[in-house]
Chimera marker file (.cmm) of the C-alpha trace (Angstrom):
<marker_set name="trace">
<marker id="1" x="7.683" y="-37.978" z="0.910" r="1" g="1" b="0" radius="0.5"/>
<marker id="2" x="11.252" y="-39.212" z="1.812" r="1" g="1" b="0" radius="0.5"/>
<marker id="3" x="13.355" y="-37.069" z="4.237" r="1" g="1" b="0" radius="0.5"/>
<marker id="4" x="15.754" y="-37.284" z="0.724" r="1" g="1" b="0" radius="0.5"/>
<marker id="5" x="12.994" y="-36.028" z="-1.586" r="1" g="1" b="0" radius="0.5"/>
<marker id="6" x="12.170" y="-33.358" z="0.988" r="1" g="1" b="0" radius="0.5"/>
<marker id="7" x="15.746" y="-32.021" z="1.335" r="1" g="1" b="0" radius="0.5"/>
<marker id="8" x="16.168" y="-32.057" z="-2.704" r="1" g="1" b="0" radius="0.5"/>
<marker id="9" x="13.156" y="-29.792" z="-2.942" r="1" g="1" b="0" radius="0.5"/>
<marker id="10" x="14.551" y="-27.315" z="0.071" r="1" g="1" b="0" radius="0.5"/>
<marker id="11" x="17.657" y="-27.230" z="-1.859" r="1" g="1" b="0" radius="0.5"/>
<marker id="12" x="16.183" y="-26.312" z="-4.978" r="1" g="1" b="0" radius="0.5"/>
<marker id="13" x="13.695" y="-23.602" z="-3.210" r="1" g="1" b="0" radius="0.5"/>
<marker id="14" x="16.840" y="-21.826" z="-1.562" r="1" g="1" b="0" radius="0.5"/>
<marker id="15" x="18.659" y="-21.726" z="-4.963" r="1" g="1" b="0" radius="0.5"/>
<marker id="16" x="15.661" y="-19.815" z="-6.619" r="1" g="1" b="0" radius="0.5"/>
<marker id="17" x="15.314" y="-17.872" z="-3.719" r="1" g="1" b="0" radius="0.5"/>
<marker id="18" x="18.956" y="-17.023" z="-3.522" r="1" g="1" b="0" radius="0.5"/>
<marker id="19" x="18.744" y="-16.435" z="-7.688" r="1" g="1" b="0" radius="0.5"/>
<marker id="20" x="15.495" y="-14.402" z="-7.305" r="1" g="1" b="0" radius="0.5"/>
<marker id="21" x="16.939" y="-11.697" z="-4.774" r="1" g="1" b="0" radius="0.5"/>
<marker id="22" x="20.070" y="-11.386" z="-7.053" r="1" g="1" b="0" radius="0.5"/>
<marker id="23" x="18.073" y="-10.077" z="-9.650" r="1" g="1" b="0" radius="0.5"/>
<marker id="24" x="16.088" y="-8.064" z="-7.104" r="1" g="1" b="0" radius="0.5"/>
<marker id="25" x="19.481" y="-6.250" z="-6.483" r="1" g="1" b="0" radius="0.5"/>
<marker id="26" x="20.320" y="-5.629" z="-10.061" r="1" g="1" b="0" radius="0.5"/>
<marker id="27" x="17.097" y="-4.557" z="-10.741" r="1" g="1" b="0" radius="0.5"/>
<marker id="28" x="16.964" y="-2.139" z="-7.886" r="1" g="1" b="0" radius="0.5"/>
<marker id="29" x="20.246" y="-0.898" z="-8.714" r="1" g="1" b="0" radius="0.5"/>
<marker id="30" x="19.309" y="-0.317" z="-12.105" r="1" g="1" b="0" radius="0.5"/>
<marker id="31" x="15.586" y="1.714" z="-11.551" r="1" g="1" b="0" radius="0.5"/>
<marker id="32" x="17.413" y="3.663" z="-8.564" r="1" g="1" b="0" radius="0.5"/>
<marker id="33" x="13.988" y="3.638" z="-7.013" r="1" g="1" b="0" radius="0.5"/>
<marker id="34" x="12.839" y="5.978" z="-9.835" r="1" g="1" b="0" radius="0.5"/>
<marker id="35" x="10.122" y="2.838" z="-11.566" r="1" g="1" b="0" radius="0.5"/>
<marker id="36" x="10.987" y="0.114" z="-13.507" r="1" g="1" b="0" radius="0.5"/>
<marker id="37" x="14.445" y="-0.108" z="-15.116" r="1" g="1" b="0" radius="0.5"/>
<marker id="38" x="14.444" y="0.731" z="-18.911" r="1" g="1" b="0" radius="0.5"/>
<marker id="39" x="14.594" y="-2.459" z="-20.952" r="1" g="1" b="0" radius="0.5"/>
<marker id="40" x="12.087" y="-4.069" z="-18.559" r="1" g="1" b="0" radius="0.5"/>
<marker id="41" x="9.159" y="-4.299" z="-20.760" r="1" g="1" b="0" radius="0.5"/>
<marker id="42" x="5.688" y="-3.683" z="-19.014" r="1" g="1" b="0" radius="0.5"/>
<marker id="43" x="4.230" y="-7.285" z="-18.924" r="1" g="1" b="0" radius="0.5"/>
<marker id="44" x="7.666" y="-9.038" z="-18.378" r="1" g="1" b="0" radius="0.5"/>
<marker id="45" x="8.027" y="-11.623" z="-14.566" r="1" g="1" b="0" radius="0.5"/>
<marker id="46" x="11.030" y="-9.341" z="-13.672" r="1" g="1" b="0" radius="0.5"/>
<marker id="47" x="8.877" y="-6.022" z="-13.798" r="1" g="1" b="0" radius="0.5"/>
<marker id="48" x="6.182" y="-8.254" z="-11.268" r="1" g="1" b="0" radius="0.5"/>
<marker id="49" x="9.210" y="-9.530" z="-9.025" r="1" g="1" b="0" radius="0.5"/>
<marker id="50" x="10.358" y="-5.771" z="-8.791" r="1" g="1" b="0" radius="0.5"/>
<marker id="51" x="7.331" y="-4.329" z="-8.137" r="1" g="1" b="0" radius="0.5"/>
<marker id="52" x="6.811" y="-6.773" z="-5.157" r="1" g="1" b="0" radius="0.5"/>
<marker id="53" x="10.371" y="-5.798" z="-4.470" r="1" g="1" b="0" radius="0.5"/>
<marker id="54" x="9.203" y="-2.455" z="-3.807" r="1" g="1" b="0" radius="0.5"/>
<marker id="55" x="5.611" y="-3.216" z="-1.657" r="1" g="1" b="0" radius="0.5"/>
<marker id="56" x="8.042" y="-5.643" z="0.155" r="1" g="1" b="0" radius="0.5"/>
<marker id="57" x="10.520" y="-2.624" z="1.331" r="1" g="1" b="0" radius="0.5"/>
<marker id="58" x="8.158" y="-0.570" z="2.596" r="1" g="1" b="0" radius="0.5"/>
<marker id="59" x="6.209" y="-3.401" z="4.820" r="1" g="1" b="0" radius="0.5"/>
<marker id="60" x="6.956" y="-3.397" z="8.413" r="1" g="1" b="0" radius="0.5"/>
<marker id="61" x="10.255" y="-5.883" z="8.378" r="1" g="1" b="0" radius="0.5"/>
<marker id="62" x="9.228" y="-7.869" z="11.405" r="1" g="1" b="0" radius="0.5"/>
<marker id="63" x="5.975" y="-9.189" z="9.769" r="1" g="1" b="0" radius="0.5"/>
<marker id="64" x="6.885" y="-10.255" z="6.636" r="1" g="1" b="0" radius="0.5"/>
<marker id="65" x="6.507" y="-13.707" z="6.842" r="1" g="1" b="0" radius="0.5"/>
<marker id="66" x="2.392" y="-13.310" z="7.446" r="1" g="1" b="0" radius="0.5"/>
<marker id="67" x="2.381" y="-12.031" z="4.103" r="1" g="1" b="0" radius="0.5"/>
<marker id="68" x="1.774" y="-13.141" z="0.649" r="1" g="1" b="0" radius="0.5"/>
<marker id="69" x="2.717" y="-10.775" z="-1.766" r="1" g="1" b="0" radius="0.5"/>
<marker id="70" x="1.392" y="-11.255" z="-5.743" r="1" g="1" b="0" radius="0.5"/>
<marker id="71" x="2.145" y="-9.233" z="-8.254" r="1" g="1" b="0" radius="0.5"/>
<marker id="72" x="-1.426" y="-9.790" z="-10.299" r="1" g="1" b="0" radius="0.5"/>
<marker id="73" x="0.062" y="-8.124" z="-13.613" r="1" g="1" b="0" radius="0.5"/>
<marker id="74" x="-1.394" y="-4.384" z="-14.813" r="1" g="1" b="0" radius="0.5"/>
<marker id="75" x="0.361" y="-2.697" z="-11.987" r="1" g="1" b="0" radius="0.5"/>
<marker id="76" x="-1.536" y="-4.282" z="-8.876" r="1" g="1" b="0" radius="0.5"/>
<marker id="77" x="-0.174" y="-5.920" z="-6.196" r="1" g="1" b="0" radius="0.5"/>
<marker id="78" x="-2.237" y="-7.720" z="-3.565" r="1" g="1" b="0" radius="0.5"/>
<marker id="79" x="-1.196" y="-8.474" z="-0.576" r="1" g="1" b="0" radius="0.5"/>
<marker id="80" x="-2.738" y="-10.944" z="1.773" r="1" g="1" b="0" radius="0.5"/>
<marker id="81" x="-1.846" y="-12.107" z="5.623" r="1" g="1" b="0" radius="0.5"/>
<marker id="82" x="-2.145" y="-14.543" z="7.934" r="1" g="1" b="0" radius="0.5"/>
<marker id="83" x="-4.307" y="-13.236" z="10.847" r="1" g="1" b="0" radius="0.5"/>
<marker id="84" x="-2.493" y="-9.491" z="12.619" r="1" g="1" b="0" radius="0.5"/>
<marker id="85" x="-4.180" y="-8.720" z="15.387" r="1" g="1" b="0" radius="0.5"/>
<marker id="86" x="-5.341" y="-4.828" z="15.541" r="1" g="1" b="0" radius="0.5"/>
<marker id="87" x="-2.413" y="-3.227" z="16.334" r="1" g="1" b="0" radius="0.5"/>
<marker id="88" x="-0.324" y="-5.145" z="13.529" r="1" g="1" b="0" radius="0.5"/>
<marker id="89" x="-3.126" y="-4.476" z="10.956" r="1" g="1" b="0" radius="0.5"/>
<marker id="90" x="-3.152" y="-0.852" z="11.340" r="1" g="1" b="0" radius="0.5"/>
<marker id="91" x="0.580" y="-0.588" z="10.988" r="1" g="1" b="0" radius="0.5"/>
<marker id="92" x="0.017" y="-2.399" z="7.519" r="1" g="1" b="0" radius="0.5"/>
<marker id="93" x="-2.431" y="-0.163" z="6.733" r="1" g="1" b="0" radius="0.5"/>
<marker id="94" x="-1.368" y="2.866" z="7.299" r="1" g="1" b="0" radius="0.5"/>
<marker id="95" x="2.137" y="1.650" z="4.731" r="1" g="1" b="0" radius="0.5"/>
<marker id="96" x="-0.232" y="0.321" z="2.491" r="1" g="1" b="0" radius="0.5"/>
<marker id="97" x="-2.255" y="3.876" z="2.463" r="1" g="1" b="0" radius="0.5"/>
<marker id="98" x="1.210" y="5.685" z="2.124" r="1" g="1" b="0" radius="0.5"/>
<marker id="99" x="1.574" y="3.486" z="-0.997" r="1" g="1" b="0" radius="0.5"/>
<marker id="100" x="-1.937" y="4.988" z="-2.753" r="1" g="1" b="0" radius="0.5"/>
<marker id="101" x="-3.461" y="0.981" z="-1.700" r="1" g="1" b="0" radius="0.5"/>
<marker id="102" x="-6.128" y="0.275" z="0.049" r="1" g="1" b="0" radius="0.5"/>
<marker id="103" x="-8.306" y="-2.774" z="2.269" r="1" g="1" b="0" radius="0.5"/>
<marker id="104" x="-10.649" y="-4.475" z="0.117" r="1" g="1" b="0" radius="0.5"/>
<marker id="105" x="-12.546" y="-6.578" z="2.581" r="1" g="1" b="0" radius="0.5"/>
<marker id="106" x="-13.555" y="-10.290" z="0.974" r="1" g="1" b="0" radius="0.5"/>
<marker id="107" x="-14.155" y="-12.376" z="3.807" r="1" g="1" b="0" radius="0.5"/>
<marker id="108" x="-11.396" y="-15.006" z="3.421" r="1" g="1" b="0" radius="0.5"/>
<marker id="109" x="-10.240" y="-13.468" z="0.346" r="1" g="1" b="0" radius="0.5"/>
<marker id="110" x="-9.529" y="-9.813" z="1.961" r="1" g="1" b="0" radius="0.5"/>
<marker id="111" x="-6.526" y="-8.274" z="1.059" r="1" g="1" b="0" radius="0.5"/>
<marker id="112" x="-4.692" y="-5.336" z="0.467" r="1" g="1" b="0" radius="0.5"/>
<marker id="113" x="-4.519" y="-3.593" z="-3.666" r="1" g="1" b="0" radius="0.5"/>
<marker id="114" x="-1.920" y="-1.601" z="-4.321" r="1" g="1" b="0" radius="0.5"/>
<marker id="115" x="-1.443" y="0.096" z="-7.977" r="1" g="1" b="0" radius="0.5"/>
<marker id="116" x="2.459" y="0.284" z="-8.246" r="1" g="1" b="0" radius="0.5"/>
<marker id="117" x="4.167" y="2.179" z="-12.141" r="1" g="1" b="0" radius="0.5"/>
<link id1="1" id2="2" r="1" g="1" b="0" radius="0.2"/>
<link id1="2" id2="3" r="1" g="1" b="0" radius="0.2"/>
<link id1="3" id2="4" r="1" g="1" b="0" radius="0.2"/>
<link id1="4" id2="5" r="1" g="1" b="0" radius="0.2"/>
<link id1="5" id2="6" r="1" g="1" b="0" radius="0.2"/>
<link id1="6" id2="7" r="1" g="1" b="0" radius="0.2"/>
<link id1="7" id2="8" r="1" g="1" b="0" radius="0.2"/>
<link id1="8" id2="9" r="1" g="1" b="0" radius="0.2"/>
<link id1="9" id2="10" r="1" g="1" b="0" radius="0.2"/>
<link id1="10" id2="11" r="1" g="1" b="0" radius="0.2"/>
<link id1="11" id2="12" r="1" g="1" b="0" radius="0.2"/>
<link id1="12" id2="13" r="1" g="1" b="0" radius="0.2"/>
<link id1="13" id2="14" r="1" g="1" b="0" radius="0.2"/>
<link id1="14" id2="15" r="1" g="1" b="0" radius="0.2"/>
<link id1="15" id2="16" r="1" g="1" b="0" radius="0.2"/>
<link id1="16" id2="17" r="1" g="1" b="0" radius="0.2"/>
<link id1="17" id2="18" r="1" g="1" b="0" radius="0.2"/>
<link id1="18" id2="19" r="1" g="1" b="0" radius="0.2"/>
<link id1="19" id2="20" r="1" g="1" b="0" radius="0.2"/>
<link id1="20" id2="21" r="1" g="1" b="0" radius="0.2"/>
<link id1="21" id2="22" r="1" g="1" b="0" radius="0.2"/>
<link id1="22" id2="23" r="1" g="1" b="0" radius="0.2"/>
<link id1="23" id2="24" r="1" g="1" b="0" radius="0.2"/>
<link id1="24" id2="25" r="1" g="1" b="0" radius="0.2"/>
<link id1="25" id2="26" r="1" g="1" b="0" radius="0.2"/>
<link id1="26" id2="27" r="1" g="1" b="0" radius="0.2"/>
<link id1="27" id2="28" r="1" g="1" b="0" radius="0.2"/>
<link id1="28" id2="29" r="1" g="1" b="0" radius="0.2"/>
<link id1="29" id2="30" r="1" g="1" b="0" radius="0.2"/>
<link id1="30" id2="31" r="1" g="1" b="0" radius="0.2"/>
<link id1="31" id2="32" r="1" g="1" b="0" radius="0.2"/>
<link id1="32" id2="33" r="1" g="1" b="0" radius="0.2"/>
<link id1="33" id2="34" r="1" g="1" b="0" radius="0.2"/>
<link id1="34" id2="35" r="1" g="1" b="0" radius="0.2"/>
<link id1="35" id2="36" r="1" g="1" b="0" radius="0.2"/>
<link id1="36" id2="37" r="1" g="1" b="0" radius="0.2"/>
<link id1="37" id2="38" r="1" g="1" b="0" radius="0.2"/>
<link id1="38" id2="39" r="1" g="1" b="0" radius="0.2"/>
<link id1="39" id2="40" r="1" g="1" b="0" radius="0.2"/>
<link id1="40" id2="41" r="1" g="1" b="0" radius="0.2"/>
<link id1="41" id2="42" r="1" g="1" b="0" radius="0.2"/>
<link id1="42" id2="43" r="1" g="1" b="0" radius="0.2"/>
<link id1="43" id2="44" r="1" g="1" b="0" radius="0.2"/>
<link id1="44" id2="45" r="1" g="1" b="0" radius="0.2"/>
<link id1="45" id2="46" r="1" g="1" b="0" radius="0.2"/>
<link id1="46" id2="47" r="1" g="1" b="0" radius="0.2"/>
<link id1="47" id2="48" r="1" g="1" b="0" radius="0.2"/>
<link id1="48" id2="49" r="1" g="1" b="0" radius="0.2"/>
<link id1="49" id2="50" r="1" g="1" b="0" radius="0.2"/>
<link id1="50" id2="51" r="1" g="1" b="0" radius="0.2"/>
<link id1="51" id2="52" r="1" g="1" b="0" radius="0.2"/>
<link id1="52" id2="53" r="1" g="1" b="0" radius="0.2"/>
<link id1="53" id2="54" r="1" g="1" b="0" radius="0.2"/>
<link id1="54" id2="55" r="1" g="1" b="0" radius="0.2"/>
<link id1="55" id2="56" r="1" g="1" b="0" radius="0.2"/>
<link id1="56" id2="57" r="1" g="1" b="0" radius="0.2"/>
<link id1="57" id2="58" r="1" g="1" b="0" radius="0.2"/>
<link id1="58" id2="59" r="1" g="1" b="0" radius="0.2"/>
<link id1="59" id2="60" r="1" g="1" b="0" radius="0.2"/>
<link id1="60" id2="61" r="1" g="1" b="0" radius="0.2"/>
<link id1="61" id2="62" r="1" g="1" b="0" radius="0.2"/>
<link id1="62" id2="63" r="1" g="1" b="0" radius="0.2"/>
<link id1="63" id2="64" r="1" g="1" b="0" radius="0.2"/>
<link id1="64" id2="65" r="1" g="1" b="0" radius="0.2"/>
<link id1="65" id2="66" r="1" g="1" b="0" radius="0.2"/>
<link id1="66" id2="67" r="1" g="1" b="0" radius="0.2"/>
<link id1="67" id2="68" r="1" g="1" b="0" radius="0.2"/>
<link id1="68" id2="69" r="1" g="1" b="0" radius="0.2"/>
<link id1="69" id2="70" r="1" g="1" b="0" radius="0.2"/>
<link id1="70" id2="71" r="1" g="1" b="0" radius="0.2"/>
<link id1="71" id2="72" r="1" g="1" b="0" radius="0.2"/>
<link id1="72" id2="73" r="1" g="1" b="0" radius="0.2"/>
<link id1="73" id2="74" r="1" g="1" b="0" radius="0.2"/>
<link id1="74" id2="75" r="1" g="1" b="0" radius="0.2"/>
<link id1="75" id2="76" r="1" g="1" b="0" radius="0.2"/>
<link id1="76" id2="77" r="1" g="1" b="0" radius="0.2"/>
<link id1="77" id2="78" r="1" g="1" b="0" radius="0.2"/>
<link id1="78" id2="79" r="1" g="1" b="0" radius="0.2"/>
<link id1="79" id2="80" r="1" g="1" b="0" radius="0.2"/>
<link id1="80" id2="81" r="1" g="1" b="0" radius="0.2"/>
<link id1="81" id2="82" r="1" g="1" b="0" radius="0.2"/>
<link id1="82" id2="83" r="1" g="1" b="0" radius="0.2"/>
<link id1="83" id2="84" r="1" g="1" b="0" radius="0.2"/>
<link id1="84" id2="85" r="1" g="1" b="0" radius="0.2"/>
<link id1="85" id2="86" r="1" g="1" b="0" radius="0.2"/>
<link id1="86" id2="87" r="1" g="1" b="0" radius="0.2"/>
<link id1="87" id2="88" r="1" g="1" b="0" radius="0.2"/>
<link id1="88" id2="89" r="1" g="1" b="0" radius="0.2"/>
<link id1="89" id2="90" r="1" g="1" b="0" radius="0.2"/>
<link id1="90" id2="91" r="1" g="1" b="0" radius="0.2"/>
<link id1="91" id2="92" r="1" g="1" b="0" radius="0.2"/>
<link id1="92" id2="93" r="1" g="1" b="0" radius="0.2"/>
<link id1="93" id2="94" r="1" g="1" b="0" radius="0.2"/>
<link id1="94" id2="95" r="1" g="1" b="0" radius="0.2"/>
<link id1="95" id2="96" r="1" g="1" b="0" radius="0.2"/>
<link id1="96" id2="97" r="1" g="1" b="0" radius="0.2"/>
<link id1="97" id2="98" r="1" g="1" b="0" radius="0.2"/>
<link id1="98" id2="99" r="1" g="1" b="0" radius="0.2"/>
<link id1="99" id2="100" r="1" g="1" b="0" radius="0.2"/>
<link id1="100" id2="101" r="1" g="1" b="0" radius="0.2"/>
<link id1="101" id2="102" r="1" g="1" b="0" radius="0.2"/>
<link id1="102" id2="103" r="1" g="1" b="0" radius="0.2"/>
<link id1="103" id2="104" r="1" g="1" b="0" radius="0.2"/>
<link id1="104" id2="105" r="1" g="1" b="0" radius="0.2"/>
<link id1="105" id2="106" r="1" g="1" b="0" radius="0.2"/>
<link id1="106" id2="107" r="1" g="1" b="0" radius="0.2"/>
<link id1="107" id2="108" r="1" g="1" b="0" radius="0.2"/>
<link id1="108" id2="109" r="1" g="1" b="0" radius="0.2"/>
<link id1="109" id2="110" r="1" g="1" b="0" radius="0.2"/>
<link id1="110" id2="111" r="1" g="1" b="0" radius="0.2"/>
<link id1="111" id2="112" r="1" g="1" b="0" radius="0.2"/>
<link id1="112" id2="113" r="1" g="1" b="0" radius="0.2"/>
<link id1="113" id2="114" r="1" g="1" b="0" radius="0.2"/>
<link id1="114" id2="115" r="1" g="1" b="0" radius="0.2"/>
<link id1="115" id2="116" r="1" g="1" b="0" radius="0.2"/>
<link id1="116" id2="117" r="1" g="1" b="0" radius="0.2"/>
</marker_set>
């Protein structure tokens, strides 16, 4: 791909990044950490983005980029990382554990489940 092509497509990923947190505001604003905001039906891509919203805030901040956080619709939320070495993975743990999750070891598919309302 062209330098061009490659900027267009950064451009474009920082606007729905930049539109995606604005609604992660409004949406936080409007459940007051209390579950989903009313009008938010159950199965709607807001109610996923918020309840990644919420996984996401209670991660440890300075390893957030090794993770991959998908909301897998009926209330779960997986999260996978890139490798943590011990001490790292039993920070996550212990937050995910808080959260009611738990480890679900898969080889290259383990991950975190947590069941968020």
């Amino acid at each position: 791909m062209s330098d061009r092509v490659l900027a267009e497509i950064r451009e474009e990923l920082e606007t729905i990044r930049r539109t995606a947190e604005h609604a992660l505001e409004l949406l936080t604003r409007l459940g007051a950490g209390f579950g989903p905001p009313s009008g938010v039906s159950p199965n709607s891509s807001a109610l996923g983005v918020y309840r990644v919203r919420q996984v996401r805030d209670v991660l440890p901040h300075d390893l957030l980029s090794k993770f991959t956080i998908v909301d897998q619709g009926g209330g779960l939320v997986t999260i996978k990382a890139e490798w943590l070495g011990k001490p790292d993975w039993a920070r996550v743990d212990g937050k995910v554990k808080q959260m009611g999750g738990r480890w679900i070891k898969d080889g290259k598919n383990s991950r975190w489940e947590i069941h968020v309302p």
